[in-house]
C-alpha positions as CSV (number, residue, x, y, z in Angstrom):
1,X,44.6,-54.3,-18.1
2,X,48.4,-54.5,-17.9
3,X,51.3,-54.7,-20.7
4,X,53.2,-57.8,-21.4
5,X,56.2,-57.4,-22.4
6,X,56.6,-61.1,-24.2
7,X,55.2,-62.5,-27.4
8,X,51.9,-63.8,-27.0
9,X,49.7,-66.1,-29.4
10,X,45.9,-67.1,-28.5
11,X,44.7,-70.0,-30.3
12,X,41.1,-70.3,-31.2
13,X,38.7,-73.2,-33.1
14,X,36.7,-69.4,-34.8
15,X,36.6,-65.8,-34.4
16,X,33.1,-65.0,-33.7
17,X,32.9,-61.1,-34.9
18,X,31.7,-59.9,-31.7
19,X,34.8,-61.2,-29.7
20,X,37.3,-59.4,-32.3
21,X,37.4,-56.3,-30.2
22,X,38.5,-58.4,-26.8
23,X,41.4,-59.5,-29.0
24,X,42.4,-56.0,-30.5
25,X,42.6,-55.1,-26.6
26,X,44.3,-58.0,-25.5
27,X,46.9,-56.9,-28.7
28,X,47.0,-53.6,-27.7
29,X,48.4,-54.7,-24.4
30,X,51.2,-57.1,-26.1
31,X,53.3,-54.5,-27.9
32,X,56.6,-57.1,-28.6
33,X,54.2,-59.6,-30.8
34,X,50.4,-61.0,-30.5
35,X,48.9,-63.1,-33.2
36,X,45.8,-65.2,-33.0
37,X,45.3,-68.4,-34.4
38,X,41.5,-69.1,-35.7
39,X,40.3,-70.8,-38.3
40,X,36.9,-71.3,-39.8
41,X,33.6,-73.3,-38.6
42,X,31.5,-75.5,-40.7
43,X,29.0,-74.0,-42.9
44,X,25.8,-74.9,-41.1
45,X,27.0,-73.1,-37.8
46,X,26.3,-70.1,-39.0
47,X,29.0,-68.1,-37.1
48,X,29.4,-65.0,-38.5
49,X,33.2,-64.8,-37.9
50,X,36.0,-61.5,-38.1
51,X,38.2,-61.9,-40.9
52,X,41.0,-59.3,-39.5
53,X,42.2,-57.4,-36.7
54,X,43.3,-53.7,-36.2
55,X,46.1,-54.5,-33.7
56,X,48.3,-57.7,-33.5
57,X,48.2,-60.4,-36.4
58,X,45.4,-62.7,-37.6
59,X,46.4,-66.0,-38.8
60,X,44.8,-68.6,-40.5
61,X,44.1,-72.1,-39.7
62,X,43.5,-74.9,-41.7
63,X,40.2,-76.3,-39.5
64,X,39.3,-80.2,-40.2
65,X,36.4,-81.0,-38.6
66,X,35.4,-84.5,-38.2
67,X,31.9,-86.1,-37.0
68,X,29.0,-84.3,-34.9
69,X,27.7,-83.5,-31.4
70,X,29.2,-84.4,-28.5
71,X,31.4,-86.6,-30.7
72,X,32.6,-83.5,-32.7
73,X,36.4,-82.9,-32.9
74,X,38.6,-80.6,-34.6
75,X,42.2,-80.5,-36.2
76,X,44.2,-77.3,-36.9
77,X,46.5,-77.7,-39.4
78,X,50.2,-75.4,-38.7
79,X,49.9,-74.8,-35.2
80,X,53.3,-76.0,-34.2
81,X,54.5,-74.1,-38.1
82,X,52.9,-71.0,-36.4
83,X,54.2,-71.1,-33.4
84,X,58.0,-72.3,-34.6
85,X,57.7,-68.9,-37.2
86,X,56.0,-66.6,-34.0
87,X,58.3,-68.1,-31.7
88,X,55.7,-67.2,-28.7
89,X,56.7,-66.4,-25.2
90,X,53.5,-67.3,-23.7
91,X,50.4,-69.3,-25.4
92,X,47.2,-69.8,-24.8
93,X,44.6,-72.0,-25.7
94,X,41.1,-73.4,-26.0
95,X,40.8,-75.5,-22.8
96,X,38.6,-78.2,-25.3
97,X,40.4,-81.7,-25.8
98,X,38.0,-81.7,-28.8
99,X,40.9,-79.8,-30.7
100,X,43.6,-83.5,-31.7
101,X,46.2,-80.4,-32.5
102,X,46.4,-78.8,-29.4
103,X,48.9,-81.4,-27.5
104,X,51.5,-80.9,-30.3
105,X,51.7,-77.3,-29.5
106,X,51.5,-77.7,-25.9
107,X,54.3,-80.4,-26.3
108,X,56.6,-77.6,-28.3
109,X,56.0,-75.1,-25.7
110,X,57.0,-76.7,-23.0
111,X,60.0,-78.3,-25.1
112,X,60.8,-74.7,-25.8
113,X,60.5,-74.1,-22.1
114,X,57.2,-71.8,-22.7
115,X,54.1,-71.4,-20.6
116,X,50.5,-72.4,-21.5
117,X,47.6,-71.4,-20.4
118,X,43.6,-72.4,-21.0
119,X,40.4,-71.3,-20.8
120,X,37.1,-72.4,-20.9
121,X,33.7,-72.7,-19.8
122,X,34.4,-75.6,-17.8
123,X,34.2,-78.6,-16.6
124,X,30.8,-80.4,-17.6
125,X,29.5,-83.9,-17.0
126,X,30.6,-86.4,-20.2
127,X,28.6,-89.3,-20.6
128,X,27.8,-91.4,-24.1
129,X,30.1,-93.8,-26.0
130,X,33.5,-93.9,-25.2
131,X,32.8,-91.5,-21.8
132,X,36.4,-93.2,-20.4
133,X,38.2,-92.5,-23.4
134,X,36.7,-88.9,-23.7
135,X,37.4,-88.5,-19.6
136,X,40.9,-89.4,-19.8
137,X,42.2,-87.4,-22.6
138,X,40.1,-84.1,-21.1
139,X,42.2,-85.3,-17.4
140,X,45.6,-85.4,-19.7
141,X,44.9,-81.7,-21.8
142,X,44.4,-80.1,-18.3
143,X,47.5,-81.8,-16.4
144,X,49.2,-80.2,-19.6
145,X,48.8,-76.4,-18.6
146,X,50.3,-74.8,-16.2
147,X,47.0,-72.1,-15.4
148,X,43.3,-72.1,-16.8
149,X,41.3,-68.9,-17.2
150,X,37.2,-69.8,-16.7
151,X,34.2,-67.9,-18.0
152,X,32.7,-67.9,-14.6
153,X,33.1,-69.0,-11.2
154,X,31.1,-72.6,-11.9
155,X,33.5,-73.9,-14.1
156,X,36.6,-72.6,-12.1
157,X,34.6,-74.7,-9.4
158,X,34.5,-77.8,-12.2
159,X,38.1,-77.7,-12.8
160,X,39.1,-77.7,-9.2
161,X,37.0,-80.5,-8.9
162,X,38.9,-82.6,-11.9
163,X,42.3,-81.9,-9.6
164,X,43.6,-78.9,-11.3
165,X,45.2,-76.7,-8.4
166,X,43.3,-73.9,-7.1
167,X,45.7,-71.3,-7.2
168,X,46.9,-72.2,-11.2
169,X,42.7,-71.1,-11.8
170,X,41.6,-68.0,-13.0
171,X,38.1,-66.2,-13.4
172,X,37.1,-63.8,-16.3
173,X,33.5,-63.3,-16.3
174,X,32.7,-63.9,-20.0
175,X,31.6,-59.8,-21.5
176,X,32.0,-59.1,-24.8
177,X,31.5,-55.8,-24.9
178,X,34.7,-53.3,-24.4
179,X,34.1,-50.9,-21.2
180,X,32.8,-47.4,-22.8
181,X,35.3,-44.8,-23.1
182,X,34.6,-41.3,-22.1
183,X,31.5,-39.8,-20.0
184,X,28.2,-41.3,-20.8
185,X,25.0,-39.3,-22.9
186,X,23.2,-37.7,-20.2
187,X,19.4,-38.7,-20.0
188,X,16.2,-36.6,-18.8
189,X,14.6,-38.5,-15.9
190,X,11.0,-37.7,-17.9
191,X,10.7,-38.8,-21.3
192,X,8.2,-36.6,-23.0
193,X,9.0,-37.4,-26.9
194,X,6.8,-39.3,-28.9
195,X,6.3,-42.9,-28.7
196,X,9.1,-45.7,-29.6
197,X,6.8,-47.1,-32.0
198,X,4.4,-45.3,-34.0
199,X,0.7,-45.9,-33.7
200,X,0.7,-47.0,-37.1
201,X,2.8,-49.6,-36.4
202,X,1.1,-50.4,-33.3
203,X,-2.4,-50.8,-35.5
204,X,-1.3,-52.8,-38.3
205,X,0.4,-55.0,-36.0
206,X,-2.7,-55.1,-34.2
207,X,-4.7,-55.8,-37.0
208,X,-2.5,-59.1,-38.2
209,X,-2.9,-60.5,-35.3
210,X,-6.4,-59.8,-33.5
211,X,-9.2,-62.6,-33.9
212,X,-12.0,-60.1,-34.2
213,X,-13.8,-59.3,-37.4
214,X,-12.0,-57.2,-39.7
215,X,-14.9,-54.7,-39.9
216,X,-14.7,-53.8,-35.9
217,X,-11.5,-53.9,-36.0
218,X,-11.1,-51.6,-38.6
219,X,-14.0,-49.3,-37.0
220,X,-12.1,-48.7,-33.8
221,X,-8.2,-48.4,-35.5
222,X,-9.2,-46.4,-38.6
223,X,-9.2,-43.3,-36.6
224,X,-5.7,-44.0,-35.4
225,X,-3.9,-45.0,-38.3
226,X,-4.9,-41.7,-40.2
227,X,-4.5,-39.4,-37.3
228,X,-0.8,-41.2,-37.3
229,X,-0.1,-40.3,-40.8
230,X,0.0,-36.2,-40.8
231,X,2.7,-36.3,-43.7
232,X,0.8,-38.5,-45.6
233,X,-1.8,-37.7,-48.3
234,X,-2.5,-41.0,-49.2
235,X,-4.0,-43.9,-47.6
236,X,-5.0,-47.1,-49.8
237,X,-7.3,-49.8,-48.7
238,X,-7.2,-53.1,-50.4
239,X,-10.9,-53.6,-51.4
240,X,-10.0,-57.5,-52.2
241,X,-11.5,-60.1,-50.4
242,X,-11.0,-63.0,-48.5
243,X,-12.6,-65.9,-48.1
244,X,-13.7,-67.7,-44.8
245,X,-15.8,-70.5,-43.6
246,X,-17.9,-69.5,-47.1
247,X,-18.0,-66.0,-46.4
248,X,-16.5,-63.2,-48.5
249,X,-14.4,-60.7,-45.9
250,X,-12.7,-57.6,-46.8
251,X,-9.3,-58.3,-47.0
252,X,-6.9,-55.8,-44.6
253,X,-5.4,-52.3,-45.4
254,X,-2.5,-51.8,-47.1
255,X,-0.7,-48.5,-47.0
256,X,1.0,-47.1,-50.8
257,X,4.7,-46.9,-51.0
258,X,4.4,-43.1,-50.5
259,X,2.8,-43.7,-46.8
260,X,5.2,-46.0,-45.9
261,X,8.3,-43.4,-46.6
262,X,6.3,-41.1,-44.8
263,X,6.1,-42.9,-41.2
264,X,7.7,-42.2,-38.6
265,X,8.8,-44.9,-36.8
């Protein structure tokens, strides 16, 4: 990846953790200025989001979210405040018309005589109330930038088929993870260690879940469990019972804390 020699802000509804990294690259590569505008998703997302950077500047935005579904949108309060303190060279955004702030900051770039540039997944089908309404101001927010970055080479095709120019469109194949750095662990071509997963494992999993009596059962994976237990010199069985269809079954074994410590998994 290149240097940029200007001052560049991202803009973003959330910072999902695992993306923080791609953003302390992309800072890494902007050493005049990069800060990234994020703020935070509702509650029942579940997003577990970054709540700083090691390179470039986090800033925090006041998210609004309004309604549901495909009738979700979003306001972001003090993107133009942002970018009037940042004074960006270059910004980019969200390519989702779902976010009411993002024509304001467009507007102040361009006014400011700035690039902007989206990305996105795409280009998808709209369809449901207002689908003109919802259409039209997705056309305008795309006639706004002057390039789009896609996730993949589908939705590069889906905004070349809304009229945005081919050669203003961009593909970055969506990874999340950094390249590794430095030579890779060598591997033997043979593995001849011990299983993944110890037997023990293997058997009490096996014993949760198998439909045959508990006594066979037991019968044929008693032998396994204890040979799988070397460091152990303990292993309880739950003489409780059960009760099923009117008959009394022994309930299944249960291994002390002291066993447990000692598997090796």
């Amino acid at each position: 990846m290149e240097s940029y020699s200007g001052k560049v802000v991202i803009q973003q509804r959330v910072l999902p953790s695992y993306r923080a990294s791609l953003f302390e690259e992309i800072a890494d590569r902007c050493p005049n200025g990069f800060s990234l505008f994020v703020g935070e998703p509702r509650e029942e997302e579940a997003i577990k989001t970054a709540t700083s950077l090691t390179s470039g500047r986090l800033v925090k935005a006041d998210n609004q979210h309004f309604f549901r579904g495909k009738y979700y949108f979003c306001k972001q309060k003090g993107f133009v405040e942002m970018l009037e303190d940042f004074q960006p060279d270059a910004l980019i955004i969200e390519a989702n018309p779902r976010n009411i702030s993002t024509p304001s900051a467009i507007n102040w770039m361009h006014a400011h005589g700035k690039k902007v540039s989206g990305w996105g997944l795409g280009a998808p089908p709209i369809n449901g109330l207002f689908t003109n309404f919802r259409k039209n101001r997705r056309q305008k927010l795309y006639a706004s930038l002057d390039s789009i970055v896609s996730y993949s080479q589908r939705g590069a095709d889906e905004y070349r088929s809304m009229g945005f120019p081919k050669n203003k469109i961009f593909v970055a194949y969506n990874a999340a993870a950094p390249a590794p750095k430095g030579s890779l662990p060598k591997k033997p071509i043979q593995f001849n260690g011990p299983p993944a997963i110890s037997p023990t494992v293997m058997a009490l999993v096996f014993l949760s879940i198998c439909p045959m009596k508990f006594g066979a059962a037991l019968k044929v994976l008693l032998p396994v469990i204890i040979n799988s237990l070397p460091l152990c010199n303990e292993f309880v069985l739950n003489t409780n019972s059960r009760t099923s269809g009117g008959r009394s079954e022994p309930s299944p074994p249960s291994l002390n804390l002291k066993s447990i410590m000692n598997l090796s998994i």
